[in-house]
N, C-alpha and C positions, 0 to 999 in steps of 0.2 A: 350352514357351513358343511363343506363336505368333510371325509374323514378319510384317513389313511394310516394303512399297519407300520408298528412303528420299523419294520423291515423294510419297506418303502420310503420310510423318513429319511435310514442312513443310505439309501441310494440318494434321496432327493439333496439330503445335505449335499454329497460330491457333487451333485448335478448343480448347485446354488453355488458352490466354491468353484468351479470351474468357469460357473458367468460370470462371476464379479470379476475372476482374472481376466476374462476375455474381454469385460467394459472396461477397466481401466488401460488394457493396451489399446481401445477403442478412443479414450481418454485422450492419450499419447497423439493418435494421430487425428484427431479432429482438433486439437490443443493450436496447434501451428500448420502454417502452411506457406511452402517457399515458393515464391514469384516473382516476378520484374520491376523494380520498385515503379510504382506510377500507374501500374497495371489495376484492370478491374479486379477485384476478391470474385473470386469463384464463387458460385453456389455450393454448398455443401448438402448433402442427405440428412447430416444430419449436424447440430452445433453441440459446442461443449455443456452447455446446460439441459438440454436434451438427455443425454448421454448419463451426466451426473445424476439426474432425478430419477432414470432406470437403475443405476447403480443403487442409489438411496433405498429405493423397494424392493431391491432384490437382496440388498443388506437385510432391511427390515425384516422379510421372511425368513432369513436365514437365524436371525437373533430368536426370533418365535420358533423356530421348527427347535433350535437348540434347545431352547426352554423348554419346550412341552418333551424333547427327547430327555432331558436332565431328571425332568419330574417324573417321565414315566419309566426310566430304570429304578428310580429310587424305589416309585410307590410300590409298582409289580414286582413281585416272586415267584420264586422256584421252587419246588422242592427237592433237593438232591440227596441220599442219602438220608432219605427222612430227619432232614434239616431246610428251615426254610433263610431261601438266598437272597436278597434283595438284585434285580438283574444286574445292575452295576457290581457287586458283589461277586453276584456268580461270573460274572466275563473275567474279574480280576481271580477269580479261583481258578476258573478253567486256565489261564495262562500261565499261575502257580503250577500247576499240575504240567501243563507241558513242559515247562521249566524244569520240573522235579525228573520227569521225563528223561528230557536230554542228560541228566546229570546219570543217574542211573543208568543211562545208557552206554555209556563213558566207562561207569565203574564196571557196566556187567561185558564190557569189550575186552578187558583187561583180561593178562594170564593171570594165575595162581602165583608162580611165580616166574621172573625174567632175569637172566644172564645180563648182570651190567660190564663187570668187563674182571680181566682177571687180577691176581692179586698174588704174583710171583708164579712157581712152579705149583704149587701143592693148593694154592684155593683162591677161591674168586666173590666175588662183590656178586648179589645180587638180591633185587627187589623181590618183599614178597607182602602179599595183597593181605589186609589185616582181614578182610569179608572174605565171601564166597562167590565170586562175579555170576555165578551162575544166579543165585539169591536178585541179583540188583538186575539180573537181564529179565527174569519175570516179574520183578518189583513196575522195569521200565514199562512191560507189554503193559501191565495194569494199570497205573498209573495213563498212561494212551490215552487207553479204554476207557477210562474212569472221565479225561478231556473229552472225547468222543462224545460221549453220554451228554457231558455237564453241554456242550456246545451245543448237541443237537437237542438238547430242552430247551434252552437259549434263543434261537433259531426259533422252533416253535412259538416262544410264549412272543417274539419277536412281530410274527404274523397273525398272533392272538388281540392282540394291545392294540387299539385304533386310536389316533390323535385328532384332535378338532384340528387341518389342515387341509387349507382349499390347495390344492397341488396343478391346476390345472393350467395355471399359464406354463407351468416349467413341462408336464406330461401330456 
């Protein structure tokens, strides 16, 4: 059996969900076909069970490439931070981190403080920042950085990890 990095696998999955979508609008029109009642049936290229039993095998692989992708973020690790990540793990960290990210980002955008509006002649309403936005604008870059990193190990151990998949009817 041939083998393929599991970086390969989540292209092949798109590539496996895109033909199943394609057989069954394939489905759709081999299913029926309008003619003159009385009239000969056409030849077709190709008939509806035809069609179904390429669907069936291209399901089939696509159940198997899931499987073997499931088991092999579980089994394989990362190390990040001299902590070891299980790859499913680390993808859900790395997206923590972007998320934390954006938030920080937000907070380190902010003034000190902001004019909300006045409040008669002599004094006025306004918002003021309980942090240091400057604190949460370098929190944000690190935080990045820290995705950056976790992703591009990711990525790596992605094209390290080989799965028993023969890929060659779909590549």
């Amino acid at each position: 059996m041939s083998k393929i990095s599991l970086a390969v696998a989540v292209k092949l999955k798109s590539v496996l969900s895109k033909r199943i979508h394609e057989l069954e609008e394939e489905m759709g029109r081999v299913a029926y076909i309008d003619m003159e009642k009385g009239s000969q049936l056409p030849k077709q290229a190709r008939n509806l069970i035809e069609v179904e039993k390429d669907i069936e095998e291209v399901r089939k692989d696509f159940r198997l490439l899931d499987r073997l992708m499931y088991k092999a973020n579980i089994e394989n690790e990362i190390i990040f931070n001299n902590e070891s990540l299980a790859i499913v793990e680390a993808i859900e960290f790395a997206s923590q981190l972007r998320a934390r990210a954006r938030k920080y980002k937000e907070f380190g955008s902010t003034a000190k403080e902001e004019f909300l509006y006045p409040l008669g002649d002599s004094s006025s309403m306004v918002k003021v920042a309980m942090f240091d936005p400057e604190d949460y604008r370098l929190k944000a870059l690190d935080m990045e950085r820290q995705a950056n990193r976790l992703s591009n190990l990711i990525n790596a151990k992605n094209y390290a990890v080989e799965l028993d998949f023969d890929s060659d009817r779909y590549f």
